[in-house]
N, C-alpha and C positions, 0 to 999 in steps of 0.2 A: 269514571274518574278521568279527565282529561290531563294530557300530558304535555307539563311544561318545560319548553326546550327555548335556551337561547340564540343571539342572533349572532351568527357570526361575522365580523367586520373587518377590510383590509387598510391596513395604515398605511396610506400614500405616503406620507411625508416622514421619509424615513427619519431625515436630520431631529426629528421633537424626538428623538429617544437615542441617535448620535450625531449631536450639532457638529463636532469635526470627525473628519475622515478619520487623521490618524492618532489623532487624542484620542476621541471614543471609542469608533467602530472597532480600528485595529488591534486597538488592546482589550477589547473583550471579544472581537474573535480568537484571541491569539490564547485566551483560557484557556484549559484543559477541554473541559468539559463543551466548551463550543467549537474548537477544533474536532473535535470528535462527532458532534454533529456536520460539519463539513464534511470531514472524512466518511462520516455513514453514508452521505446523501452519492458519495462518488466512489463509494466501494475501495479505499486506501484510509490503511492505519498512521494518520498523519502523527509525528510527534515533534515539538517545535524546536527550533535552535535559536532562532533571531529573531527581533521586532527590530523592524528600522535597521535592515543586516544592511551595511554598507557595499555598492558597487561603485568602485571610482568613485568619482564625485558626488554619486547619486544613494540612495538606496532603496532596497524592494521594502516592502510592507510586511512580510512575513517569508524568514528562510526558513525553510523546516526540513526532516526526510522521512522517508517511509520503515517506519517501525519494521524492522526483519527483513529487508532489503537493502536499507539504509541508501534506496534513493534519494538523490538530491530534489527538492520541492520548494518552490516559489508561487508566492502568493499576493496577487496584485489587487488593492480593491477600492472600490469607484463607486461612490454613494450617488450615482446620477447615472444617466444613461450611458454606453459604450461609446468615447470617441479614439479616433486615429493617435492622439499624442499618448493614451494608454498603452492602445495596442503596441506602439514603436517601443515603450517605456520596457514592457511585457517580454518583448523579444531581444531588449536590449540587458536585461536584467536574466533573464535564461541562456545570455552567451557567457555575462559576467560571471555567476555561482556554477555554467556546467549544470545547470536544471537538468533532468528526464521528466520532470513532471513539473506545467506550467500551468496553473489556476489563476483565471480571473474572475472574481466576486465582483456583480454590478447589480445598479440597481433594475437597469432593463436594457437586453443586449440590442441593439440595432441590424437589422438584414444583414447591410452591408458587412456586421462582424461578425455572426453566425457563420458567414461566406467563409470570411477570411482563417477562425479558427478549423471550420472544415476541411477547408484547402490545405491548410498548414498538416493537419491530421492524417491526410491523403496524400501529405508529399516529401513530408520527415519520416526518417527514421523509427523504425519499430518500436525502439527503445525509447523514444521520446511521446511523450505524451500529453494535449493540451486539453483543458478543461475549461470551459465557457459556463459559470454558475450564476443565476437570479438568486438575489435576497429577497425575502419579503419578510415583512410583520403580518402577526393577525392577532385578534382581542375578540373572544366573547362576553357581550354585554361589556361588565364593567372588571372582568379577568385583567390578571396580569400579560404581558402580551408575549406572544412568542414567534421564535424567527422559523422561517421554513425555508430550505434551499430548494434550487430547480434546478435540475442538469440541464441548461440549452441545448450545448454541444460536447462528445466526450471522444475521444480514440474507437475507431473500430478496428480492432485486431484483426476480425477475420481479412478485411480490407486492404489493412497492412500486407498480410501475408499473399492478398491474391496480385498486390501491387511490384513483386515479386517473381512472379511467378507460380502464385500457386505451392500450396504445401507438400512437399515432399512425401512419400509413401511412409516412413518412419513417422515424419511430424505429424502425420496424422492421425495414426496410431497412438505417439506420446499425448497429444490432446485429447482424444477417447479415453486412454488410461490416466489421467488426472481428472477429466471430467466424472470418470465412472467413482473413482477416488474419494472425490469434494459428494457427489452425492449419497455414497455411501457414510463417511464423514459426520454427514448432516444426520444423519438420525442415530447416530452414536453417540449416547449421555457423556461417558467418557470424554470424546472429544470435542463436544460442544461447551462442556464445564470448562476445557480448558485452552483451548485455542478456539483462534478465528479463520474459518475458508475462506481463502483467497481465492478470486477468478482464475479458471485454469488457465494455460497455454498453451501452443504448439513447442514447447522446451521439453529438454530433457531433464530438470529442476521442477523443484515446487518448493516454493519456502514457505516456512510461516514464525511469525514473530512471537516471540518469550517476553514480551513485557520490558524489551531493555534494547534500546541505541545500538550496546558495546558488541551483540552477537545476536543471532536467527538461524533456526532449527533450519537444513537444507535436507531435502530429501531430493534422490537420481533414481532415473532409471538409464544403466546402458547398455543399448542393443548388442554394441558393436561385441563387448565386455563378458555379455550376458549376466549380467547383475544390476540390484540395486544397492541402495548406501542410504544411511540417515547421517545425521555429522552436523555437531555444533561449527557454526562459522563466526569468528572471531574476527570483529572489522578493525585491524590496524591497531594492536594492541598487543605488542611479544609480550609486555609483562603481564597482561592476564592471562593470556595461552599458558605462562610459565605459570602462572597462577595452579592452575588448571593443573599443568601436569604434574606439580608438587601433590596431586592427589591421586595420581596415575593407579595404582593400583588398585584401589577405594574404587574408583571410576570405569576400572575394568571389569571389577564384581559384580558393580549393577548392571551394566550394559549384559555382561555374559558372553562378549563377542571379544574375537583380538581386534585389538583398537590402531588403526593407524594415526599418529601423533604429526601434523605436517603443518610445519612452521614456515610464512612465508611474507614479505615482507609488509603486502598489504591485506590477505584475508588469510588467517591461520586455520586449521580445522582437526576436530577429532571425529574421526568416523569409522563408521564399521560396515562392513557390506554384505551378502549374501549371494547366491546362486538364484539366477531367476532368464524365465525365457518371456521378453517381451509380449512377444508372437504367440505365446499359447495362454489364450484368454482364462483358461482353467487355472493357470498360476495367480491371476487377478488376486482373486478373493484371499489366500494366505498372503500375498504382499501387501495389502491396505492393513489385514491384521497385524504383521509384523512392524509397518509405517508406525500404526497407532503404541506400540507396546513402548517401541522406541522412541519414541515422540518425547512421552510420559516419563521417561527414563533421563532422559536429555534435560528434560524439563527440572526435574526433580536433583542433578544434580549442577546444573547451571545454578538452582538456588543454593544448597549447599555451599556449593564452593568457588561461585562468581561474584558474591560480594566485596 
C-alpha cells in the first residue's frame, strides 16, 4: 500500500493573506495566541500592552513586556524586506518606550541588517536585547496556511559577558547553578505542569512568570550572604502588596518559613530564605528541591489572594 503524503508549498506574497501592515498583520500578531508563537520561536513569554502604542508623534506596531520580568518589549513589523527607515524607526522607538527587548518582524532581513542588528547585539548593553525575525507562510495542498517564524539574528549572552571582560569566578558558578537547575526542572512533572524554564544567566536571580503582568516568582542565590530566597515580586503596586499582606498570616502557614514583607516604591516582595553554601555542589540538589516546593507555594497563593 503506497503512501500518500502532500506537497508542501511557501506563500511568497505574504500581503494575499495581510493586504495592510497594520490593519492586518499587526493585529493578528498582536492575538494572544500569535504573540505566543513569536514569543516561542525567541524563547520570551511576550504579554501585550499596546497596538499602535504611541512615541511622540510616531508609534511602534506593538508595546508589550516580558511576562515575569515585566521587561519592556517592542515590536516593529515590515511586510517586505528589511530597509534603513525601519531600522532608524526600531532604534528610535526603543529610545522612546525604554525597550530592553527590540524585535523586528520582516519579511526577508537584508545582509546589510543582519550586520547592523549583530553589531548593535555586540555593543549595547547586556540588558538590552535585539531580535531580527523572518515571517513566512506555508499551506499543504489545499490546508489552511500557517505562519512560521525564523530567528535571523538574536543576543548572545555569552558574548555580552565576554565583551566585558569575561565572567567573573562567582558568575560562573551562578550560571552552572541555574543551568544545572533549568535542566533538572525540565524532567520534573511538577514543574513543567506549572511554569515555564527561562534561559539561564550569569545572575544571581532566576525569575519565572505566574501567568500575571502585576508579579513574578524571583528565586536568588547569595554567595556573599550564603543563602537562597524564593519571593513573590510585586511590580509597582503598594495596594496589592497591601493586598497580600492583609493575608499575612494565612500566607505564612503555607510558605512555613518567616516571611520578610518589604514594601518598596517600585518592586515590593514577600520572601523567604534559607541557609545554603553556593560553592558546595552537594547542597545543589536540596536547593532545586526546595526552589520547586516554594515555587508551588507562591504559586498557589498569588492565586488565592492576587486577584
Amino acid at each position: 500500500m503506497s503512501v500518500v503524503l502532500g506537497k508542501m508549498q511557501r506563500i511568497i506574497d505574504l500581503r494575499t493573506v495581510w493586504p495592510h501592515e497594520a490593519l492586518d498583520f499587526t493585529r493578528w500578531l498582536s492575538e494572544g495566541g500569535n504573540l505566543s508563537l513569536l514569543g516561542e520561536a525567541i524563547d520570551l513569554d511576550i504579554e501585550l500592552e499596546e497596538v499602535e502604542s504611541p512615541v511622540g508623534s510616531f508609534s511602534v506596531d506593538i508595546f508589550a513586556s516580558e511576562n515575569g520580568t515585566g521587561r519592556k518589549i517592542i515590536i516593529e513589523n515590515q511586510l517586505e524586506d528589511t530597509n534603513h527607515d525601519h531600522l532608524g524607526k526600531l532604534i528610535t522607538y526603543a529610545s522612546g518606550k525604554g525597550a530592553e527587548v527590540i524585535i523586528w518582524v520582516v519579511k526577508r532581513a537584508r545582509d546589510e541588517h543582519r550586520q547592523a542588528i549583530e553589531w548593535l547585539n555586540q555593543h549595547t548593553d547586556s540588558s538590552v536585547d535585539f531580535f531580527l525575525v523572518e515571517i513566512e507562510l506555508w499551506q499543504i495542498d489545499n490546508s489552511l496556511k500557517a505562519p512560521k517564524f525564523n530567528v535571523v539574528e538574536k543576543p548572545n549572552d555569552w558574548a555580552k559577558s565576554m565583551k566585558t571582560g569575561g565572567l567573573s569566578e562567582t558568575a560562573r558558578l551562578e550560571l552552572e547553578f541555574w543551568q544545572e537547575f533549568v535542566e533538572t526542572m525540565k524532567s520534573n512533572s511538577s514543574f513543567v505542569a506549572n511554569f515555564s524554564a527561562r534561559k539561564p544567566l550569569p545572575h544571581h536571580w532566576y525569575d519565572i512568570g505566574l501567568g500575571s503582568s502585576a508579579y513574578h516568582l524571583g528565586l536568588t542565590v547569595n554567595s556573599q550572604k550564603k543563602r537562597i530566597a524564593s519571593g513573590l515580586y510585586i511590580h509597582d503596586d503598594r495596594e496589592l502588596f497591601q493586598k497580600f499582606q492583609q493575608h499575612k498570616v494565612e500566607i505564612e502557614q503555607r510558605l512555613g518559613h518567616i516571611v520578610a514583607w518589604i514594601e518598596a516604591p517600585k518592586a515590593s516582595r514577600i520572601a523567604v530564605c534559607k541557609s545554603f553554601l553556593l560553592r558546595d555542589r552537594s547542597q545543589w540538589s536540596d536547593a532545586f528541591d526546595w526552589y520547586l516546593n516554594m515555587a508551588l507555594a507562591f504559586k498557589e497563593i498569588a492565586t488565592l489572594y492576587g486577584k
